[in-house]
Structures are given as structure tokens and as C-alpha cells.
C-alpha positions in Angstrom: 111.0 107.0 -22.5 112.7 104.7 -20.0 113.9 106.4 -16.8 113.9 109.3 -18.3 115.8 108.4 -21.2 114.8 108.1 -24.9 115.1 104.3 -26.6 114.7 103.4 -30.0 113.4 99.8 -31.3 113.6 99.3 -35.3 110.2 97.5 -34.6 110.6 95.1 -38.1 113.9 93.9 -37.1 112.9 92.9 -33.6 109.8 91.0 -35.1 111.7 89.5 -37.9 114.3 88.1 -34.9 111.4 87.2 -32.8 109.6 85.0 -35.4 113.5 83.4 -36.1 113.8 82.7 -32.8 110.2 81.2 -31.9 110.7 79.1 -34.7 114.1 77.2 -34.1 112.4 76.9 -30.4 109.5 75.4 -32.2 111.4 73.2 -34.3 113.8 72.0 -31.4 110.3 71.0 -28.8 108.4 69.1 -31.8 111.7 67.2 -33.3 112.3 63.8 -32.7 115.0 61.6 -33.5 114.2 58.5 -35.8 114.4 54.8 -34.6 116.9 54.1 -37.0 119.1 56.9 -36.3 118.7 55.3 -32.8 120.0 52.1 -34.1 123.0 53.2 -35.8 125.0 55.2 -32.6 124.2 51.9 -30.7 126.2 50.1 -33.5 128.4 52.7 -33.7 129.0 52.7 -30.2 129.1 49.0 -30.0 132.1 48.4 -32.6 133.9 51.4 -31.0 134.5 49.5 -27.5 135.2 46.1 -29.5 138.0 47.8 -31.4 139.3 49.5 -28.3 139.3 46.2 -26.6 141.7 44.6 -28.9 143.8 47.3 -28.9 144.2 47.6 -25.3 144.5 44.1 -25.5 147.0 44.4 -28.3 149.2 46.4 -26.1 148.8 45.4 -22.8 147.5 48.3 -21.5 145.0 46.5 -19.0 148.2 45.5 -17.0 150.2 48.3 -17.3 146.9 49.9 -15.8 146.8 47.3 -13.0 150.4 47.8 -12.3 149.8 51.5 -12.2 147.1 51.2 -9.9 149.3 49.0 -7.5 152.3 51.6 -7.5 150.0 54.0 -6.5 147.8 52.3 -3.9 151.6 51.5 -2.1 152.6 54.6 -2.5 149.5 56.3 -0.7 149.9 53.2 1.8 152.8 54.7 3.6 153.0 56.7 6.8 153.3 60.3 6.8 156.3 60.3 8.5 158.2 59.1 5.4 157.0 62.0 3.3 160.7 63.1 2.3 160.6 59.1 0.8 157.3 59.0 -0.6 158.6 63.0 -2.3 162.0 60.9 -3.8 159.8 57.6 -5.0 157.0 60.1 -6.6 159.8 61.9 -8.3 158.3 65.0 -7.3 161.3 66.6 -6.0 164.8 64.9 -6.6 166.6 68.1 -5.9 166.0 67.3 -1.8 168.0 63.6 -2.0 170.4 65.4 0.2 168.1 66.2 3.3 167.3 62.3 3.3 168.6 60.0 6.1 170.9 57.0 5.7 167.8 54.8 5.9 166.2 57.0 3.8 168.5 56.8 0.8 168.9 52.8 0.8 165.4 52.2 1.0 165.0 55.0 -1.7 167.3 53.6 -4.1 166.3 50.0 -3.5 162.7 51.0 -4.5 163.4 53.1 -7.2 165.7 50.1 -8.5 162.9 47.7 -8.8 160.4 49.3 -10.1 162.5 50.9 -12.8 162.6 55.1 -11.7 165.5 55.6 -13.5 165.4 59.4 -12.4 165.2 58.8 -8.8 168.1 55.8 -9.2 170.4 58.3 -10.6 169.6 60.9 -8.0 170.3 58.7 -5.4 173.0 56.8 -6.6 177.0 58.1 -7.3 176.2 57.7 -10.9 176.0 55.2 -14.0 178.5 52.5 -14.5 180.6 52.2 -17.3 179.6 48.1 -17.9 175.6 49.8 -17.4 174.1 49.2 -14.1 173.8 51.7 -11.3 176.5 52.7 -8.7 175.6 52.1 -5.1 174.6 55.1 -2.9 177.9 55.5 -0.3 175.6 54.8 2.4 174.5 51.9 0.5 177.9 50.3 0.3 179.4 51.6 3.6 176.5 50.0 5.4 177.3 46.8 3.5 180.8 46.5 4.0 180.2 47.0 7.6 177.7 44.2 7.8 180.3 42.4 6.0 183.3 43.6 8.5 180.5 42.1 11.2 180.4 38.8 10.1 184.0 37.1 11.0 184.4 36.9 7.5 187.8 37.4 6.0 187.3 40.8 5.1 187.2 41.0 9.2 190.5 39.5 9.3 192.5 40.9 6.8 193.4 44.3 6.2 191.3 46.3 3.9 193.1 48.8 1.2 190.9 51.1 -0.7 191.9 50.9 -4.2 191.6 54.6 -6.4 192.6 52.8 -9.7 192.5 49.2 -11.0 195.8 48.5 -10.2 197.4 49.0 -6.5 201.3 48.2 -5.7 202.2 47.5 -2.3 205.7 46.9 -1.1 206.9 44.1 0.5 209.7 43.1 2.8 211.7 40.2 1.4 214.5 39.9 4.1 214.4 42.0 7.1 217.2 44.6 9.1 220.0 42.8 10.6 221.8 45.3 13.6 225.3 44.9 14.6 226.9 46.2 17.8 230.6 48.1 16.9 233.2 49.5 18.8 234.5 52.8 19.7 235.6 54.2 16.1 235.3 50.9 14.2 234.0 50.4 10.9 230.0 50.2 10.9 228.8 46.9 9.5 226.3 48.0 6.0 222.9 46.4 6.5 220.3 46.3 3.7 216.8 45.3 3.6 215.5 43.8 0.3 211.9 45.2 -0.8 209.7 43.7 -3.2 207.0 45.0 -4.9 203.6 43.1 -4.5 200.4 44.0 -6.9 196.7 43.7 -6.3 194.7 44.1 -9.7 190.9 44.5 -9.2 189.2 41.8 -10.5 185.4 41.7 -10.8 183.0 39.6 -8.7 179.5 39.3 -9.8 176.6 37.6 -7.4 173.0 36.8 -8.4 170.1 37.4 -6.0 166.4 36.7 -5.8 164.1 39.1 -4.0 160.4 38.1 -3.7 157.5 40.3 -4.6 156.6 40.5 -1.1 160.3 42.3 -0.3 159.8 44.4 -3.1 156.6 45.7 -1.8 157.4 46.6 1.7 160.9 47.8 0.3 159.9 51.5 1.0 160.0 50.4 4.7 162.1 52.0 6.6 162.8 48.5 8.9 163.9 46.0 5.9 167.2 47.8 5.5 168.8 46.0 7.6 167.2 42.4 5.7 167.6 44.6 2.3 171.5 44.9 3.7 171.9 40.9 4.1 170.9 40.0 1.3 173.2 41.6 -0.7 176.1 40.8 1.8 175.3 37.3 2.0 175.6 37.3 -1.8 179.1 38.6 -1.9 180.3 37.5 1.6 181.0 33.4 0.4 182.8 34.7 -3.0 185.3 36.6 -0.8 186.1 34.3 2.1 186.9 32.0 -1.3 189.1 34.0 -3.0 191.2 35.5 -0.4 192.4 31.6 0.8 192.2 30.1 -2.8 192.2 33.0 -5.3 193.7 31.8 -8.6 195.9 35.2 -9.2 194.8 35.4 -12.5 191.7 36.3 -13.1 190.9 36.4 -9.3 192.5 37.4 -6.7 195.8 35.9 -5.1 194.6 33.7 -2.4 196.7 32.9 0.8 197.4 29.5 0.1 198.0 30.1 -3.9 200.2 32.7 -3.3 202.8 30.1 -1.9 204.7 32.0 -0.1 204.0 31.2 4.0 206.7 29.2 5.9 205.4 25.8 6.0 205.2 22.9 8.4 204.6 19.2 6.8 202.3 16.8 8.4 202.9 13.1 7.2 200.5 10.8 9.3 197.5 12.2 11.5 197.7 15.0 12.9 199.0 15.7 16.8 199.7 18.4 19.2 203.3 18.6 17.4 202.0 19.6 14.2 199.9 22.4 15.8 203.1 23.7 18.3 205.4 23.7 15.6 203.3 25.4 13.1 202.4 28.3 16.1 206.3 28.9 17.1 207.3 29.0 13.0 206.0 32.6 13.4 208.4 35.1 15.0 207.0 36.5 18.4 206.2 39.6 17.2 203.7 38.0 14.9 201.8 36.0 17.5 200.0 39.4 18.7 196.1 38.9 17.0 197.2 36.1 15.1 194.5 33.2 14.6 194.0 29.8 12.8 191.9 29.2 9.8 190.8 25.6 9.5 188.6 22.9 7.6 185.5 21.7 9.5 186.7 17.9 9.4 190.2 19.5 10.8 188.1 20.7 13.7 186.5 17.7 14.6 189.8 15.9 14.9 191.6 18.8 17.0 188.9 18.9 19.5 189.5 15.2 20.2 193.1 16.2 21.0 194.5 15.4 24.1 198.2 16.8 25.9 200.7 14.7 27.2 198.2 15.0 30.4 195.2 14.3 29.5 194.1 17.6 29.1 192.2 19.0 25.5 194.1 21.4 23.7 190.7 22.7 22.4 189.8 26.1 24.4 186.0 26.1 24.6 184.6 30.1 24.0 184.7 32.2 27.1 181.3 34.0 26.0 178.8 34.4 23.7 179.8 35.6 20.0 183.4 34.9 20.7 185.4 32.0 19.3 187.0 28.8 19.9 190.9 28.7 20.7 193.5 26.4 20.9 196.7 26.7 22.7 194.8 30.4 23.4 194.3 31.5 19.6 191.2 32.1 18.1 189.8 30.0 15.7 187.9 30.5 12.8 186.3 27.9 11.0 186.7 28.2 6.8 185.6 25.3 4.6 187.9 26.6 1.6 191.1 26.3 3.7 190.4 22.7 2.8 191.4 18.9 4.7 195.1 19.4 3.9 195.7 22.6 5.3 195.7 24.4 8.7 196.6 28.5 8.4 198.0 30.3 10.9 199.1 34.1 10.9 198.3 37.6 12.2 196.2 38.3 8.6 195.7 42.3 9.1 200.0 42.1 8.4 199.9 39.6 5.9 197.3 40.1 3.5 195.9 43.2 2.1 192.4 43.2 0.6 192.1 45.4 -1.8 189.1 47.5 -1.9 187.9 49.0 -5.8 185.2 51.4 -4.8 182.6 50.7 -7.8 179.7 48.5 -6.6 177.0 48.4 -9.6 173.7 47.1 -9.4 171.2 45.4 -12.4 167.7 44.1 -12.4 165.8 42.0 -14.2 162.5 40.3 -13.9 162.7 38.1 -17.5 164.3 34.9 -15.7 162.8 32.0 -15.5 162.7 31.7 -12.0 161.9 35.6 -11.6 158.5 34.9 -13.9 157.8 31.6 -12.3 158.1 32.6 -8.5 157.2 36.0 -8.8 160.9 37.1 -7.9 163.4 40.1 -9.3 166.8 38.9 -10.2 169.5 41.4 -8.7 172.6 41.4 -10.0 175.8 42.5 -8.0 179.2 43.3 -9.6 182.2 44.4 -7.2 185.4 45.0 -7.5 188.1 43.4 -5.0 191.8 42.8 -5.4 194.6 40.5 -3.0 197.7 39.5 -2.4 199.7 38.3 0.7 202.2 41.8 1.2 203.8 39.8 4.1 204.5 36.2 4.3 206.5 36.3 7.6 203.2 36.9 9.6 202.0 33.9 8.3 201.9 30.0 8.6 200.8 27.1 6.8 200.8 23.1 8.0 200.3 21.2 5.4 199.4 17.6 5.5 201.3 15.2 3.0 199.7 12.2 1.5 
């Protein structure tokens, strides 16, 4: 009886369990293993870890580790202030890309494009490009085009188009309105103005960059955009100020000077005061409003030595900081492809139109020579720009003859 209740024990089958038990107990306490057994899982174990060597060794799995462990240690580097970031680089929650800031996104994207997140780059950017590559993020590209716009590059001078398609046609006025005066109930004098069609084809522009290691490992800082921003601009900015004065047409765009089109003054000789006052007055007066010269540096030197028929320099020293040179109180702007044999002279925003393909695609690649060498990431930028001079009245050109 146990508390009051009854309990039965099948006595032989407890004993018989008993002695099973005591036994294995017995067996486990006195058994012990042999040396040789011993010897053999120390083999064993010894060729285990050489073949595992090889084959991380084999594979490269030692680096991809390292490289692993370096992602990581920079990602847990960064402030808690940039955990929206540090969510988008992780890939833990592309679905917020939207709630990031301007900074946020470029810094985001440039990350994700160097270390190869292809999830995060297509969150953040407008897409993939037909050619491959990635689109720029829009704040990407308006930030750069501004920097660019900054610079008193060509793109600051001319006007700017955006271009929807491939192909943009502009008109363009060939001859302007003539008005007549008539008298009471006369005849009225037909005028016509002639139009002309002017096309700007996007052509594509590609520009190689290096960024060092270094870059790329502060690149989820929130202060290198702006260095992140010049880089890419400096890349492009050269190409364009090129092609907008000497564009072949073909399979660049039409350049100012190629386009041959601008009234033109000849030089024959060195060049003098003349030269300069009859180029300025072969524009009609309602051009002269913003208009500017574009000229050579060995041009410059020899119009700073200039002298009027009083001594005095034609060459206007800049009335602050930032802001250029003039001459005869015209800004100019110096631009090595004009070249020695010309001087340009227009209100640009009238006569050229830049034509502006929205695309801008981005590639990396780390297999270069000079990438593996220097420890650098080869960027590659391909945009799309079209030009052509829409108004050739708003323009002059002085050309020197041999």
C-alpha cells in the first residue's frame, strides 16, 4: 500500500531489468578504449583537415572568408545614425529605398556597386540597361549634372534639351521676318520666314575611372558624395566641352566650329584690336545680351598684351572672385579645343542646343591590370549626349588664315 493506494511490482521482471541495467553500467565503468583505436581517429582526424585544406585552398574559400569578414567588420563600423544605409547595404529591407535621403541613395548605390549587391543596385537604381550595366539613381545623375552645370563647362553655357528618344529635331530659322510699313488701303507687302529643321542624334560617350580601395571603403560615408560626385563628373566633363566645339557630326556630336555655319571674320597676320571689334559687332545687337568669347590659351596670352589706340589694355581683369575675365566687357572663357586658329564669340544658350539622353549606366570591374596592381576598381561611365548649332546668327567665329 502506498498512500493508501494498492501497487503491484511483477517482482521477476524488475530483477531481470535490474541485473540488465547494472550490467551495461558495469560494462560502461570497466571498458577502456584500445591504444590502437586511439591511433587510428588521430590519423583519421589528421587526413580529414589535410584534405579540407586543399580544398579550401582549391576554391579559394580562405579569401572569400577574409573578404567576408571585412564586409562585415565595415559594415558594423558605421554610426548608428546611418541605420536606414547600413538596412539597404545588408539587404535586409530593400522595400524602404524610398524613405532614404539624397545622400543616402548615392552613397547606397555607389557601395552596393562595388561590392557587387546586385539586389540593393537594382533597388536603388531606375533599372537595368539595355547594353548591361546599371542606370543611375535620379539623384545620382541630377546631382552630377549640377556639379557639371557648376563648373563653367559648356554644358553651363549652352542650352541643355532633354532628349525622350534617340533622335530630337529642332527647328531652325534660316532667314528672319522682314516688316514693311503700307499705306492707307494699299496692298500688304507678303513676308516669309524660311525654317529649317536641325537634328541632334544621341551619341554615346563612355569614360573610364579608377577608384582606390581606400574610396571604396569609406564609400558608405555620408561626406564623400560630394568627392564620389567629382569623380564621375570630371570623367565626363573634358569629353563634353570637346565635342560641343569640335564634334565630328557623325558619330559625335555636331560641334560649333564643325557645324560651319557661324558668320565669320578672317584674320591674315597677328591678331589686333580690329579682329576682336569686328568679330563682336558681326553679331546683331540683340545677340550681344550674355554673349561671351571662347578662346585657346596661347590666344589669351597674346590678347592680354593688347593695347588701344591709347595705351590702354583691352584685357578686363575679373571684378571678383569666381568670376571671369572680359574684354571689351564680355566674359571670357578659356577652352583649349577652340584651338590657335580660332576665337568664338556668341550668346551659346541661343545657338547651340545640348541635347540631353536621360540613360546614364554604370559598370565595374576589378580584372584590369591597373585595378589588380594598385588595388583600384575600374568604373565605367556610358552617357548619352546629342548637338547641333539650332541658331547660327547668335554666333561668331574669327578665324585666323595662314
Amino acid at each position: 500500500m502506498l498512500d493508501g493506494k494498492k501497487v503491484y511490482l511483477k517482482e521477476a521482471e524488475a530483477e531481470e531489468t535490474t541485473e540488465e541495467v547494472d550490467e551495461e553500467v558495469e560494462v560502461e565503468e570497466d571498458a577502456d578504449l584500445p591504444e590502437e583505436e586511439e591511433d587510428i581517429d588521430e590519423k583519421v582526424d589528421e587526413v580529414s583537415e589535410k584534405i579540407a585544406s586543399e580544398v579550401r585552398a582549391k576554391l579559394g574559400l580562405d579569401k572569400v572568408t577574409d573578404l567576408n569578414s571585412k564586409v562585415e567588420k565595415l559594415l558594423d563600423n558605421q554610426s548608428k545614425g546611418n541605420s536606414k544605409l547600413m538596412d539597404i547595404l545588408k539587404g535586409d529591407d530593400l522595400s524602404k529605398t524610398k524613405s532614404l535621403t539624397k545622400e543616402e541613395k548615392i552613397v547606397g548605390f555607389y557601395n552596393a556597386l562595388i561590392t557587387g549587391d546586385r539586389a540593393v543596385c537594382k533597388a536603388l537604381s531606375e533599372g537595368v540597361a539595355a547594353d548591361g550595366g546599371y542606370l543611375f539613381p535620379d539623384e545620382f545623375r541630377a546631382e552630377l549634372v549640377r556639379w557639371l552645370a557648376d563648373q563653367n563647362r559648356m554644358r553651363s553655357l549652352v542650352r541643355v534639351v532633354p532628349m525622350r528618344r534617340d533622335i530630337l529635331k529642332a527647328p531652325s530659322l534660316a532667314t528672319s521676318v522682314e516688316v514693311y510699313w503700307t499705306a492707307e488701303n494699299a496692298s500688304k507687302t507678303t513676308t516669309t520666314a524660311s525654317f529649317g529643321e536641325i537634328t541632334l542624334t544621341a551619341r554615346k560617350v563612355a569614360a573610364i575611372l579608377y577608384a582606390s580601395d581606400e574610396l571604396v571603403e569609406d564609400s558608405t560615408e555620408i561626406d564623400v558624395v560630394n568627392l564620389i560626385i567629382q569623380l564621375f563628373g570630371e570623367a565626363l566633363a573634358n569629353e563634353e566641352d570637346r565635342v560641343i566645339i569640335a564634334g565630328n557630326g557623325s558619330t559625335e556630336p555636331t560641334g560649333i566650329i564643325t557645324a560651319g555655319t557661324l558668320p565669320t571674320v578672317a584674320c591674315s597676320g597677328n591678331l589686333d584690336f580690329d579682329d576682336i571689334i569686328n568679330t563682336v559687332y558681326l553679331l546683331q545687337q540683340k545677340y550681344h545680351t550674355d554673349a561671351s568669347f571662347l578662346i585657346h590659351r596661347t590666344n589669351i596670352k597674346e590678347l592680354r598684351k593688347l593695347k588701344d589706340s591709347d595705351g590702354r589694355y583691352i584685357w578686363g581683369e575679373p571684378v571678383s572672385a569666381g568670376s571671369p575675365p572680359t574684354i571689351l566687357g564680355y566674359p571670357v572663357y578659356e577652352n583649349q579645343w577652340v584651338g590657335e586658329a580660332n576665337i568664338l564669340f556668341g550668346n551659346w544658350k541661343l545657338c547651340y542646343w545640348l541635347g540631353d539622353r536621360k540613360s546614364m549606366t554604370v559598370t565595374v570591374s576589378n580584372t584590369t591590370e591597373t585595378a589588380f596592381t594598385k588595388d583600384q576598381t575600374a568604373i565605367r561611365v556610358v552617357q548619352r549626349i546629342g548637338g547641333n548649332v539650332v541658331l547660327s546668327q547668335a554666333g561668331a567665329h574669327l578665324q585666323t588664315i595662314p
